[in-house]
SERO-4910 file (N, C-alpha, C, O; in steps of 0.05 Angstrom, whole numbers):
BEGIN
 pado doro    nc1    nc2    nc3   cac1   cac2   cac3    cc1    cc2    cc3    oc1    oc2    oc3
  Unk    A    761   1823   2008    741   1803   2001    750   1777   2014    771   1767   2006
  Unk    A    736   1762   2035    739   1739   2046    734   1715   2033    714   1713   2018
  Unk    A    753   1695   2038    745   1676   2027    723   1655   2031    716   1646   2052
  Unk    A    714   1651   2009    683   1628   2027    688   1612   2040    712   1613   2047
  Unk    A    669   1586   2053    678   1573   2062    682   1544   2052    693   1523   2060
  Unk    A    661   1556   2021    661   1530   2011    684   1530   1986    676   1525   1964
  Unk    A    713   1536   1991    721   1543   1972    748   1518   1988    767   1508   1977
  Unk    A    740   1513   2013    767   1503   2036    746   1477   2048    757   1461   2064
  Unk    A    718   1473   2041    709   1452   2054    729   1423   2052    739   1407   2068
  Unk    A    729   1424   2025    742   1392   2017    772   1402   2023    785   1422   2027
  Unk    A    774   1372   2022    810   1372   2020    830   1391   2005    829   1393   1981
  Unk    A    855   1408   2025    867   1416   2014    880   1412   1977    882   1389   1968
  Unk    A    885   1431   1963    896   1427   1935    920   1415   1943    935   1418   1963
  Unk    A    919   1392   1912    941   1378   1917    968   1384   1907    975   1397   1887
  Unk    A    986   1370   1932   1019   1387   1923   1033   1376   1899   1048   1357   1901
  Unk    A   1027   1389   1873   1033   1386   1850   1041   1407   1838   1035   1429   1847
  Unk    A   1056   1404   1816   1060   1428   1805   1046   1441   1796   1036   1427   1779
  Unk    A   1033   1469   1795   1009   1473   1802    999   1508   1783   1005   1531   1787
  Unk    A    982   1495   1763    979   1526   1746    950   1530   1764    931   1514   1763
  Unk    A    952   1556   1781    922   1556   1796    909   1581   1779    905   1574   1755
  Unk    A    901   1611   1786    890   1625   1783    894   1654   1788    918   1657   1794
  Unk    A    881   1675   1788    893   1706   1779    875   1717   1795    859   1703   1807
  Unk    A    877   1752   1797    864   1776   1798    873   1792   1829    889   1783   1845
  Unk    A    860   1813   1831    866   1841   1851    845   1861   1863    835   1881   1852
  Unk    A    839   1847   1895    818   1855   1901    825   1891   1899    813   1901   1880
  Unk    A    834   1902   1908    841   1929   1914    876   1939   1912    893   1921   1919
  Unk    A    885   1960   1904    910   1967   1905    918   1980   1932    914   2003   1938
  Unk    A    933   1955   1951    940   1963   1986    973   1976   1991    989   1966   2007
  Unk    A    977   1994   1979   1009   1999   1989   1017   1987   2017   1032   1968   2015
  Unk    A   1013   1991   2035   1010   1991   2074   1005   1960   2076   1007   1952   2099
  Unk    A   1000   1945   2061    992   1919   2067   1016   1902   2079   1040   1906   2072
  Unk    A   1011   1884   2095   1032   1864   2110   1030   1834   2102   1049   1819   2100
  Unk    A   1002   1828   2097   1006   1801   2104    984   1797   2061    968   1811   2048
  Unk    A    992   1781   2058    982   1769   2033    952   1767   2029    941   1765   2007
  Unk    A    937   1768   2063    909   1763   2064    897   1784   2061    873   1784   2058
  Unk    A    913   1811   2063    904   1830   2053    902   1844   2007    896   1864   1994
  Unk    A    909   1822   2001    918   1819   1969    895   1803   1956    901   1792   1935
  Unk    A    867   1799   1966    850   1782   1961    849   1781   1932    854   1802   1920
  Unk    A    843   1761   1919    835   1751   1889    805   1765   1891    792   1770   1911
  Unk    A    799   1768   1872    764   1780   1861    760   1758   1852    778   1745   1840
  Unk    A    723   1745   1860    720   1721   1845    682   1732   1847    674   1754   1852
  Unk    A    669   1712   1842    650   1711   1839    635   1687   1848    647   1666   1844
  Unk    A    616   1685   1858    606   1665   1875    595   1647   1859    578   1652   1842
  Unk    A    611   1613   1867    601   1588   1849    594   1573   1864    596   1578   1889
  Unk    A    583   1550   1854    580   1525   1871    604   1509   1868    606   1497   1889
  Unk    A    626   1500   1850    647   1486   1842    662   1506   1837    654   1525   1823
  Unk    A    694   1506   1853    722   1514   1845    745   1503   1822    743   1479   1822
  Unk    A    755   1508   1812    770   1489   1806    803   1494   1822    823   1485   1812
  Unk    A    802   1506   1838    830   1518   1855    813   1510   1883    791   1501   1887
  Unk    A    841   1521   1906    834   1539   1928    850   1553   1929    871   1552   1916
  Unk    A    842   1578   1952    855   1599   1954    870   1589   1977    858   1576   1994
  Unk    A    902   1595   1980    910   1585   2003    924   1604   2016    938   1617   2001
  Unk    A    925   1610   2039    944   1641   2055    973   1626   2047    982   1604   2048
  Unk    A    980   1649   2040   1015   1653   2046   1030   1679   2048   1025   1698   2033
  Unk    A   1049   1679   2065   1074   1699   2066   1075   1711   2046   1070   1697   2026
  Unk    A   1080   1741   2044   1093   1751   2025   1102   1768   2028   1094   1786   2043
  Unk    A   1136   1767   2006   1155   1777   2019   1158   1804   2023   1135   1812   2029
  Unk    A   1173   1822   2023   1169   1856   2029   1182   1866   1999   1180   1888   1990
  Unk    A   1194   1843   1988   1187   1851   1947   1161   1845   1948   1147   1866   1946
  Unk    A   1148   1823   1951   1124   1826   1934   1110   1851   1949   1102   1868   1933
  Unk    A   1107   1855   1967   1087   1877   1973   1091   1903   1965   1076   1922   1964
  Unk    A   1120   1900   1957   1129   1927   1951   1116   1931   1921   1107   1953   1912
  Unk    A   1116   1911   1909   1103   1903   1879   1084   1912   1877   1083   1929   1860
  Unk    A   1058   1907   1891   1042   1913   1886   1043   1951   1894   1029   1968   1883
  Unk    A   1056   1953   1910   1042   1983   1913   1062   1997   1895   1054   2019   1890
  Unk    A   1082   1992   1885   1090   2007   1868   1086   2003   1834   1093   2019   1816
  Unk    A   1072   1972   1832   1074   1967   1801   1034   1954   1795   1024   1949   1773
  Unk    A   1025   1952   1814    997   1951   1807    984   1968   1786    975   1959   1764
  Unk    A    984   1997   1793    969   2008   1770    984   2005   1745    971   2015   1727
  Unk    A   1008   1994   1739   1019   1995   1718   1010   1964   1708    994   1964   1689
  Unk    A   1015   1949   1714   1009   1916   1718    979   1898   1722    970   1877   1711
  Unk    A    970   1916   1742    942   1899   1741    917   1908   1734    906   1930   1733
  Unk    A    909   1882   1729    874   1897   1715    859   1884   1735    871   1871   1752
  Unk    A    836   1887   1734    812   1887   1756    786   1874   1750    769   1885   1735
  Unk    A    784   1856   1759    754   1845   1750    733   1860   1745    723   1861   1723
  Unk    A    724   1872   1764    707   1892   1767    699   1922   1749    680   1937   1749
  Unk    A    737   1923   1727    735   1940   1718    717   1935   1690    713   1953   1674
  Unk    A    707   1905   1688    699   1894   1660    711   1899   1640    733   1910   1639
  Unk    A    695   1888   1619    714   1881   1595    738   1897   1583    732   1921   1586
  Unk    A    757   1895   1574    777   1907   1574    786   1917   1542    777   1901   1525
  Unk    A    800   1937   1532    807   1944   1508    832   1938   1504    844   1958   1510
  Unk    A    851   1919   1495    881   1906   1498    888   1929   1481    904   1941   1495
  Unk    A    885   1944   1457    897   1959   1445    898   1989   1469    916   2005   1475
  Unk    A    881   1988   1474    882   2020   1490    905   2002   1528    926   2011   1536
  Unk    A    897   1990   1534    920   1981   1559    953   1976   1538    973   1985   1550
  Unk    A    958   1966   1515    985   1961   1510    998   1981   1496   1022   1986   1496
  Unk    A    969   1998   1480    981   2021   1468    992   2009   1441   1009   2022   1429
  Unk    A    980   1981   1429    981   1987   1401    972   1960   1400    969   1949   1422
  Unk    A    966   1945   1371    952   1928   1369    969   1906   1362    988   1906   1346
  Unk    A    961   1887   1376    986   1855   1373    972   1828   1385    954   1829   1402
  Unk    A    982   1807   1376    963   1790   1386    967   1784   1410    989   1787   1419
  Unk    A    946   1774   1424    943   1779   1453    948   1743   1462    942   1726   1445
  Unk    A    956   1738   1478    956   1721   1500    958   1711   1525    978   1714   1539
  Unk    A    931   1695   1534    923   1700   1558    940   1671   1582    939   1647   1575
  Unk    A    955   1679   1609    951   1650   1605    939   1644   1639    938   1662   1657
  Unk    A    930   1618   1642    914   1618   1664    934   1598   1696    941   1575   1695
  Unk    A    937   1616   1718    951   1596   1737    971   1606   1718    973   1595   1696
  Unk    A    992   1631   1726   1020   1624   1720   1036   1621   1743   1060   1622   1739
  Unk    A   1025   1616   1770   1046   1604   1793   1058   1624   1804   1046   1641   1817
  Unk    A   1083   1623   1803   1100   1652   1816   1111   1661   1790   1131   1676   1789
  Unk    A   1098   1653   1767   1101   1676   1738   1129   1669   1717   1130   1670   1692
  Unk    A   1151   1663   1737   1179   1652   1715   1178   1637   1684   1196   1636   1667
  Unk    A   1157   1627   1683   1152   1607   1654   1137   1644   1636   1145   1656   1616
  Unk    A   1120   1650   1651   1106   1673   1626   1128   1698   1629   1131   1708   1607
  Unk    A   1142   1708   1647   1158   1721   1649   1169   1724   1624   1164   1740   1606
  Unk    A   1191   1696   1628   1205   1687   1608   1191   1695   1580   1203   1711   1566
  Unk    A   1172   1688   1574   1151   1685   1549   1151   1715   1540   1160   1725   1519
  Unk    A   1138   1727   1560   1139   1754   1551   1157   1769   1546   1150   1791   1538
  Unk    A   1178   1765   1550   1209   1774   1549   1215   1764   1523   1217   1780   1505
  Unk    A   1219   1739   1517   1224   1730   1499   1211   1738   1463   1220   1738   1441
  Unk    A   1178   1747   1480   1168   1753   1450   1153   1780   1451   1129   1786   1455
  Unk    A   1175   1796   1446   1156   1834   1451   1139   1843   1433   1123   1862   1434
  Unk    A   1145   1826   1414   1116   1824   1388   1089   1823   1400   1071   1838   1392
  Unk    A   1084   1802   1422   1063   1796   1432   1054   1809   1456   1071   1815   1473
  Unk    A   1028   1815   1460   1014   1816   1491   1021   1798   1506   1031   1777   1497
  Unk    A   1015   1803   1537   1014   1780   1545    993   1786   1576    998   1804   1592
  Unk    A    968   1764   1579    952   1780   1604    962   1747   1613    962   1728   1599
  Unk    A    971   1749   1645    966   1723   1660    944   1731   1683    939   1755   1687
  Unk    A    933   1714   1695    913   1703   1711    924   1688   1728    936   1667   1723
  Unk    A    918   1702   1755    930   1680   1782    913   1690   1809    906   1712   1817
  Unk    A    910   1663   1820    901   1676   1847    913   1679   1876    906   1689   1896
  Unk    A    933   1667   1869    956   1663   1898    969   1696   1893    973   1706   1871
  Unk    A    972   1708   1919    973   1735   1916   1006   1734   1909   1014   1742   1887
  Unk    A   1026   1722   1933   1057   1725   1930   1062   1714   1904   1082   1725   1896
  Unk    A   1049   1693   1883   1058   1698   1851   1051   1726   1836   1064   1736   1817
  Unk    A   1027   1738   1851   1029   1763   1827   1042   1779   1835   1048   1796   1818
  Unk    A   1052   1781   1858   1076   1796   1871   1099   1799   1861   1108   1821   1851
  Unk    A   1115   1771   1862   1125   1756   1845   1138   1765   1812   1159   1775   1803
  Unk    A   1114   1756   1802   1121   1765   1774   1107   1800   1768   1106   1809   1745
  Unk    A   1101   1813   1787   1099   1848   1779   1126   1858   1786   1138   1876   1774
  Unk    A   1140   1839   1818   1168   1857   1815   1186   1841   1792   1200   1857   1780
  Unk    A   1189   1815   1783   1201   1822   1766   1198   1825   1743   1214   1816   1727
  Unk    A   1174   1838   1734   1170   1855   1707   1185   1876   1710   1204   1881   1696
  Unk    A   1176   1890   1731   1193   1918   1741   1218   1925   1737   1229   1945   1727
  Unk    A   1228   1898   1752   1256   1898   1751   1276   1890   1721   1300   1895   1715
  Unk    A   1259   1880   1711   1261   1865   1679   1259   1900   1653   1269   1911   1633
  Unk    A   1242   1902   1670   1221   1932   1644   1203   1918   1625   1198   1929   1603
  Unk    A   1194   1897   1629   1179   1881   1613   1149   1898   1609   1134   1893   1628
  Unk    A   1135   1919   1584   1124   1923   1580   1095   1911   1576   1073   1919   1584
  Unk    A   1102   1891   1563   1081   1878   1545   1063   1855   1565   1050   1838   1552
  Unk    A   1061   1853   1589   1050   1839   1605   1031   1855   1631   1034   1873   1647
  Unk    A   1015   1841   1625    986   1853   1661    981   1827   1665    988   1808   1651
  Unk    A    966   1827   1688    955   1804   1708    931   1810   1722    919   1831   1716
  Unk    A    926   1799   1735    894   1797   1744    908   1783   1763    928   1771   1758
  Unk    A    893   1786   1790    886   1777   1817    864   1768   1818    849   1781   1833
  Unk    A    849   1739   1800    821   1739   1802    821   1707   1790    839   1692   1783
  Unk    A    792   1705   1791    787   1679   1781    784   1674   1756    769   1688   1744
  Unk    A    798   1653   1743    806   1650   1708    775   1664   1704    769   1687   1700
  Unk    A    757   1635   1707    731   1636   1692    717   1656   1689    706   1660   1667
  Unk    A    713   1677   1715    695   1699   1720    721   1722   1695    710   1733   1675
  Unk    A    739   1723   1698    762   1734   1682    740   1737   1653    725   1755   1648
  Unk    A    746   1711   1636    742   1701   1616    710   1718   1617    709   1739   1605
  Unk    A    693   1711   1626    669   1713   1624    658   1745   1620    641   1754   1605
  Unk    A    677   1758   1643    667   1778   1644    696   1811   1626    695   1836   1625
  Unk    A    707   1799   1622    734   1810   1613    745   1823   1592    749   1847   1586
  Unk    A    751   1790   1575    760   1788   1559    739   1783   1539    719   1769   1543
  Unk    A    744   1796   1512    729   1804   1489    726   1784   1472    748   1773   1468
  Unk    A    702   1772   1455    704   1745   1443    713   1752   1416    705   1771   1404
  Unk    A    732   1730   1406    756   1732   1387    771   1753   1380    772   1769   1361
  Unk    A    786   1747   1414    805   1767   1411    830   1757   1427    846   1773   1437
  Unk    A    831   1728   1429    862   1713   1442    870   1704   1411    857   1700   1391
  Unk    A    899   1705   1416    910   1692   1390    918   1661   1415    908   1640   1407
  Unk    A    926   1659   1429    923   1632   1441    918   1635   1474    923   1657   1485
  Unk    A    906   1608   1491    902   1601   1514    910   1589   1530    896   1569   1533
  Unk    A    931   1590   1546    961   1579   1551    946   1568   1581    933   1586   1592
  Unk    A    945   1550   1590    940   1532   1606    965   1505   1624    966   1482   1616
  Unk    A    978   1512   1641   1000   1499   1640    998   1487   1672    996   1501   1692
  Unk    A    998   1460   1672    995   1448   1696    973   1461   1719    977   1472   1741
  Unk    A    951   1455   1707    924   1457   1723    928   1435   1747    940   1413   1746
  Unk    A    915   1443   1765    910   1426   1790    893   1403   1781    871   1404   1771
  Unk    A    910   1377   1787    904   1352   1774    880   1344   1797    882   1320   1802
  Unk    A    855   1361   1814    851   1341   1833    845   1312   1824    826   1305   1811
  Unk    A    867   1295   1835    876   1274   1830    857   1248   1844    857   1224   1838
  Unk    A    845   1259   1860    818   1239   1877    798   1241   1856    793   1261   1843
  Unk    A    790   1220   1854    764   1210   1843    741   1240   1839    736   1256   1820
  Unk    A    730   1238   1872    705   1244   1878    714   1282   1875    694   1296   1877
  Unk    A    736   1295   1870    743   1314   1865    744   1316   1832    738   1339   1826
  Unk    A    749   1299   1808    756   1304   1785    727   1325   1774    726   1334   1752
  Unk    A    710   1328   1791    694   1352   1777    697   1383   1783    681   1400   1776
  Unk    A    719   1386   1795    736   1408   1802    764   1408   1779    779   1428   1781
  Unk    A    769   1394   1767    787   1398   1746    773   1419   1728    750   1418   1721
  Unk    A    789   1436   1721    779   1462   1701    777   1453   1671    763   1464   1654
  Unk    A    788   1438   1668    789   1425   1633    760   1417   1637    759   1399   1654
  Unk    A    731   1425   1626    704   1409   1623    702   1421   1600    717   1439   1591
  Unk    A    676   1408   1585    666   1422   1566    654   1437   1565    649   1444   1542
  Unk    A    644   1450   1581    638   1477   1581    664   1508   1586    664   1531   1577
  Unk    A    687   1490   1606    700   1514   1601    712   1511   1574    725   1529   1563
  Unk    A    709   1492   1565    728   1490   1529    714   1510   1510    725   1526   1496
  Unk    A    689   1508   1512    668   1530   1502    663   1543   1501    648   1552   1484
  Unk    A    678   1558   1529    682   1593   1535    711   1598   1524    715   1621   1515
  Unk    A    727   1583   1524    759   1579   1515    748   1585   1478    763   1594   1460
  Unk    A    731   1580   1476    726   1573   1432    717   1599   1432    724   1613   1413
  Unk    A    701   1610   1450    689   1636   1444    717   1662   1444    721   1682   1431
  Unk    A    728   1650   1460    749   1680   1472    763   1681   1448    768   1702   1435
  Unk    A    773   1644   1438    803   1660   1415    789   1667   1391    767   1658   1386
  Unk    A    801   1682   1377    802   1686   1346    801   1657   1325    812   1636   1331
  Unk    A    790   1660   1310    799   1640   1287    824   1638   1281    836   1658   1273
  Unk    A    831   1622   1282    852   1598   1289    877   1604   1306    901   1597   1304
  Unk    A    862   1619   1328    877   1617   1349    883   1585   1366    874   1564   1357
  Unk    A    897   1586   1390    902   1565   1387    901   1564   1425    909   1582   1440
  Unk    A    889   1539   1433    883   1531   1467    912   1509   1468    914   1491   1452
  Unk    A    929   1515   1488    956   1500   1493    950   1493   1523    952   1508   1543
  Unk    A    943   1471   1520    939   1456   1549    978   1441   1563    990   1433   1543
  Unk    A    991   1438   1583   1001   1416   1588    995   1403   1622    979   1415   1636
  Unk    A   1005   1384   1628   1002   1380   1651   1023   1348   1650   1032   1336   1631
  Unk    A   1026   1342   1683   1042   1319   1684   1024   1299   1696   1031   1276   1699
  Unk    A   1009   1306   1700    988   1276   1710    982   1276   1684    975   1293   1668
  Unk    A    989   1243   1683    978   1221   1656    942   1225   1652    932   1230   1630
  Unk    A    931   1223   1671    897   1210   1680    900   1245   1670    907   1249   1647
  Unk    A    895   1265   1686    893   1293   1669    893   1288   1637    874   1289   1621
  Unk    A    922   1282   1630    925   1288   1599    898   1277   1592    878   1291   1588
  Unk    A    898   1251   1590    877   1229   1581    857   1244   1581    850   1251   1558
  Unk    A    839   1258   1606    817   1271   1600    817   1297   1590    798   1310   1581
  Unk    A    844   1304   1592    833   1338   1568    847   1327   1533    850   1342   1514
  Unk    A    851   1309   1534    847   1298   1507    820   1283   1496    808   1286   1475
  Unk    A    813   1266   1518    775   1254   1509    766   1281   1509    744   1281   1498
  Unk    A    777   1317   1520    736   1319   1523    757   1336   1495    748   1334   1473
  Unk    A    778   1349   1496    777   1356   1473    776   1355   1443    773   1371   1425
  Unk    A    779   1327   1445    780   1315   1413    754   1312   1406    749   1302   1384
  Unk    A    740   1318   1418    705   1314   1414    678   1346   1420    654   1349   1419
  Unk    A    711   1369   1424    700   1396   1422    691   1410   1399    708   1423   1387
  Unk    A    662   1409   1391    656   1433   1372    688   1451   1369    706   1458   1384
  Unk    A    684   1453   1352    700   1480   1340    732   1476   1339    746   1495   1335
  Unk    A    740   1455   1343    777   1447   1348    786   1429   1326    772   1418   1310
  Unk    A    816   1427   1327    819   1416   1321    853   1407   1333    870   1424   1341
  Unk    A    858   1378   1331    886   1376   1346    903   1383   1321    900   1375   1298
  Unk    A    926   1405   1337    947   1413   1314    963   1389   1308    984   1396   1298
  Unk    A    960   1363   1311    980   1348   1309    971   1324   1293    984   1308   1282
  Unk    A    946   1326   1294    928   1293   1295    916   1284   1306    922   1286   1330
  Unk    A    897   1271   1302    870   1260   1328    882   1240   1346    889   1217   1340
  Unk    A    883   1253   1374    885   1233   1390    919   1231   1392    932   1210   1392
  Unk    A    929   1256   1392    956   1254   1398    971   1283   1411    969   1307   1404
  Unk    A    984   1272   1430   1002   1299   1446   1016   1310   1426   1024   1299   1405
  Unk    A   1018   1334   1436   1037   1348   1422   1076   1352   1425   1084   1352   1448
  Unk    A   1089   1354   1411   1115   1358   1426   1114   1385   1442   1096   1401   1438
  Unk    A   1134   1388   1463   1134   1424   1474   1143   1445   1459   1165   1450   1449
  Unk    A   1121   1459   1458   1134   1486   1428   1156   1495   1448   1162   1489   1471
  Unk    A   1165   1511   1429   1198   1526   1436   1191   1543   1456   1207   1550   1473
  Unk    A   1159   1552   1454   1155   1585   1459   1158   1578   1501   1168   1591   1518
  Unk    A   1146   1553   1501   1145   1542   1534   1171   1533   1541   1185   1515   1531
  Unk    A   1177   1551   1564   1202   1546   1570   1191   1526   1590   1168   1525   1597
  Unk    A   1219   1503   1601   1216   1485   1616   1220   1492   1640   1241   1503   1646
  Unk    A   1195   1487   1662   1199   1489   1690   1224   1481   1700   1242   1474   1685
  Unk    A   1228   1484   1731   1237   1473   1747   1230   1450   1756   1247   1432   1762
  Unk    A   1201   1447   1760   1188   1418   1758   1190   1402   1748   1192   1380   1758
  Unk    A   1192   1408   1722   1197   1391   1689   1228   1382   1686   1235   1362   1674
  Unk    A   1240   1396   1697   1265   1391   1691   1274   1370   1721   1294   1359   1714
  Unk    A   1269   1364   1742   1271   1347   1762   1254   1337   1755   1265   1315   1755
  Unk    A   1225   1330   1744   1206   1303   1735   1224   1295   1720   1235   1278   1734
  Unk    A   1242   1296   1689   1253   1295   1673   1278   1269   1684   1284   1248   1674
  Unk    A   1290   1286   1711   1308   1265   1714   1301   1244   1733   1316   1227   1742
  Unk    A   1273   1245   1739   1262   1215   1759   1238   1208   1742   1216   1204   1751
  Unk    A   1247   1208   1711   1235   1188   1693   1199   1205   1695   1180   1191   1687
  Unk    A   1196   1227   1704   1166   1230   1699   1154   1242   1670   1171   1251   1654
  Unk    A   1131   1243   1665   1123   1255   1641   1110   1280   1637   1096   1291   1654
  Unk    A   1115   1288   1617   1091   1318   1604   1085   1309   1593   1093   1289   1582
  Unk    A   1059   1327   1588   1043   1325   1566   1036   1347   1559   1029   1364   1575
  Unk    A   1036   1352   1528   1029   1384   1515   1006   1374   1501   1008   1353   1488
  Unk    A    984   1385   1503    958   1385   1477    954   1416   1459    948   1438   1469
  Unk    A    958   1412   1440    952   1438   1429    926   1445   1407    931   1436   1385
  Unk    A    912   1453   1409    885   1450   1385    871   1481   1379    861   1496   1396
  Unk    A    873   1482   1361    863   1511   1347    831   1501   1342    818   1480   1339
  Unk    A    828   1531   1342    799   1540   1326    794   1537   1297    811   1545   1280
  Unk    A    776   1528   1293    777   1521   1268    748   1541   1256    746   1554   1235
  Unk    A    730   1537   1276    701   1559   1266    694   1565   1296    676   1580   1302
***
């Protein structure tokens, strides 16, 4: 699947630390180059990513052809049954843009109680984090090669996330781009439909101007509520391990920000 063209018209994504997007056009053992690992998406007028070529290494390729059918799910295959893919019933969590995977890795390792589906569209992260599930034996985790939203929309089953893990979305940080930020109220609305009652949407990010606006549109979302108090960040739950990013912002004085807000109806 090629990429459009209107997906690369505007300005490159900016170099930030960067939760982008998921999915898996086809399972390519023989594949060389990453451009053969296409994300599945569905045709929009507004992105909130781009897809960008990169290298990938002869682990990740090896990843995919040896741990795909174990690991990935498929846009195309529609909505999905989490009890029949994990083989028993537990609460599920989805998260969107996990990068090259080390933060959900971790997560899913950490908590075998739980599911865990990530979403990405850079092919060498799902590479990435399928070899080292593999290498880990980490059960409890699949991914998608695909686009969050089309994911969500066409996928995943409504109230059936126990939470919506969102972690450093692409701040486009230009003005005339902030309608390419994925935090709107409408995706908050597809986010209220997916979780369960009183599941819970865990936003963070390190652009300040980000926080600010996924705190205005969220404190004013039908159906939420902030776990902390109106109009206030959250501290970092335990369950989010700290980047590498976070931890070098940390020592040149930069900030996070966690928002956390459950379902309430």
């Amino acid at each position: 699947m090629d990429i459009n063209s209107d997906d690369l018209q505007d300005d490159t994504k900016p170099g930030t630390q960067d939760g982008s997007q998921n999915g898996i056009q086809e399972h390519a053992g023989s594949a060389e180059r990453s451009s053969e690992f296409r994300p599945e998406y569905r045709k929009k007028a507004i992105r909130s990513y781009v897809v960008r070529a990169g290298r990938m290494t002869e682990g990740q390729r090896n990843a995919f052809s040896s741990g795909w059918s174990f690991y990935g799910l498929k846009l195309d295959d529609g909505p999905i049954d989490a009890e029949t893919i994990f083989g028993r019933k537990a609460p599920l969590i989805v998260e969107i843009g996990f990068g090259m995977g080390d933060s959900l890795l971790q997560m899913a390792s950490a908590a075998p109680e739980h599911d865990f589906i990530g979403i990405e569209v850079h092919p060498p992260g799902v590479g990435r984090l399928i070899a080292s599930a593999e290498e880990q034996q980490i059960k409890n985790l699949r991914v998608y090669l695909a686009d969050a939203t089309d994911v969500l929309n066409e996928c995943i089953p409504s109230s059936s996330l126990h939470r919506l893990q969102l972690y450093f979305p692409d701040p486009w940080h230009k003005k005339k781009h902030n309608k390419r930020r994925i935090v709107q109220p409408q995706f908050v609305q597809l986010i209220r439909n997916k979780l369960e009652l009183g599941g819970v949407l865990h936003m963070a990010t390190d652009w300040q101007h980000y926080a600010e606006q996924m705190l205005e549109v969220l404190e004013v979302a039908p159906g939420f509520k902030n776990t902390v108090g109106e109009q206030q960040y959250s501290p970092r739950p335990e369950y989010r391990p700290l980047t590498k990013f976070e931890k070098r912002g940390e020592r040149l004085g930069h900030g996070v920000w966690d928002l956390l807000y459950q379902k309430i109806d």
